[in-house]
C-alpha positions as CSV (number, residue, x, y, z in Angstrom):
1,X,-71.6,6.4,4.6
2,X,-70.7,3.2,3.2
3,X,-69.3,3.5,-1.1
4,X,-71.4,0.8,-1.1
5,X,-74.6,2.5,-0.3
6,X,-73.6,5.7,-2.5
7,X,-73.0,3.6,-5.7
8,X,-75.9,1.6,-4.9
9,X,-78.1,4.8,-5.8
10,X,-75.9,6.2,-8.2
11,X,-76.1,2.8,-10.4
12,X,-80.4,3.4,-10.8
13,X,-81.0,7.0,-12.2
14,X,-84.8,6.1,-10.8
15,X,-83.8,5.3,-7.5
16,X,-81.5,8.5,-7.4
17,X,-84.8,10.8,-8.8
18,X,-87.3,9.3,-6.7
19,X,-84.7,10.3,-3.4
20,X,-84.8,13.7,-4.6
21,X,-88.1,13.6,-5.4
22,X,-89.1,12.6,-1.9
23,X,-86.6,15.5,-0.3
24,X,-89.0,17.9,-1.6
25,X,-92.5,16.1,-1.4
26,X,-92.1,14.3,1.7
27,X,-95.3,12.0,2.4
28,X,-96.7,11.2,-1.0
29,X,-97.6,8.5,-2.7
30,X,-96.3,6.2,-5.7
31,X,-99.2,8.1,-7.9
32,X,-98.2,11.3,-7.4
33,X,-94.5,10.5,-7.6
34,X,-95.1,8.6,-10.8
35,X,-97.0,11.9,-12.2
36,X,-94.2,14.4,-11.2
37,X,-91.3,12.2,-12.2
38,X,-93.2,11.0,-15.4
39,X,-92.6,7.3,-14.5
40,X,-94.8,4.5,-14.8
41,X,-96.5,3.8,-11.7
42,X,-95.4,-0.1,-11.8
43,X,-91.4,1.6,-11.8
44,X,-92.1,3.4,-9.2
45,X,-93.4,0.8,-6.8
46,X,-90.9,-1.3,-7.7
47,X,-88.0,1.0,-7.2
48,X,-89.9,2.5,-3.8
49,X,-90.2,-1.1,-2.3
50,X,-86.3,-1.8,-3.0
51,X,-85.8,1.8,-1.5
52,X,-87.2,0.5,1.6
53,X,-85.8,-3.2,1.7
54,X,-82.5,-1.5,2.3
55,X,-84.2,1.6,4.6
56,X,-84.1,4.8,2.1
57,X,-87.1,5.2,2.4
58,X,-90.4,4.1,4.8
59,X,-94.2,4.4,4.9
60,X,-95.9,6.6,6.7
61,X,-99.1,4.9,6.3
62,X,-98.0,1.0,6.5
63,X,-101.5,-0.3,7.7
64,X,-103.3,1.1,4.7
65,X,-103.6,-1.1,1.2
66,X,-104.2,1.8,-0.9
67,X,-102.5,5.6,-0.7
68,X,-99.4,4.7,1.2
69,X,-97.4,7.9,2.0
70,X,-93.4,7.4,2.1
71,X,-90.7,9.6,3.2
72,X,-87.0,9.7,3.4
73,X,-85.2,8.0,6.3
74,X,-82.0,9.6,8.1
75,X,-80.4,6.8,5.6
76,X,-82.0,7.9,3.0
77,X,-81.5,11.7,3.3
78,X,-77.4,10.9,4.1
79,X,-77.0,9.2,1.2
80,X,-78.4,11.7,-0.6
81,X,-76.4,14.3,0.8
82,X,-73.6,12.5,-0.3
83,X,-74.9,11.4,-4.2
84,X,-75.7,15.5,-4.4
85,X,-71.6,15.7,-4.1
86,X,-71.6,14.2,-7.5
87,X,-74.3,15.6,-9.3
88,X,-72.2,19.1,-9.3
């Protein structure tokens, strides 16, 4: 894992909650995200798509306009094995 990719995350404290966030909730959507992370839906979209530009996190769902369903990729879960490191 790249410093790079670790600081990346650790720079946006919404990019590093929505991770965790999607550790334990795997497969649900920017609504219900926003609702447990008490987030604004339109910061959460935002901060999902850049997850996925640089493959964090994916869609489940990608053919659907409305109720898309993301998870964490390997990427995604490794770097957040390594931001937990910090956290402690």
């Amino acid at each position: 894992m790249e410093i790079d990719e670790i600081n990346f995350i650790l720079r946006g404290s919404r990019r590093r909650k929505i991770l965790k966030k999607l550790e334990n909730i795997s497969g649900k959507n920017i609504s219900y995200i926003s609702k447990e992370l008490k987030l604004s839906i339109t910061n959460v979209s935002k901060t999902i798509k850049e997850l996925e530009k640089n493959n964090y996190v994916i869609c489940e769902n990608p053919k659907k306009y409305h109720y898309k369903m993301y998870k964490l990729t390997k990427k995604g879960k490794s770097v957040l094995f390594e931001i937990k490191k910090f956290d402690d």
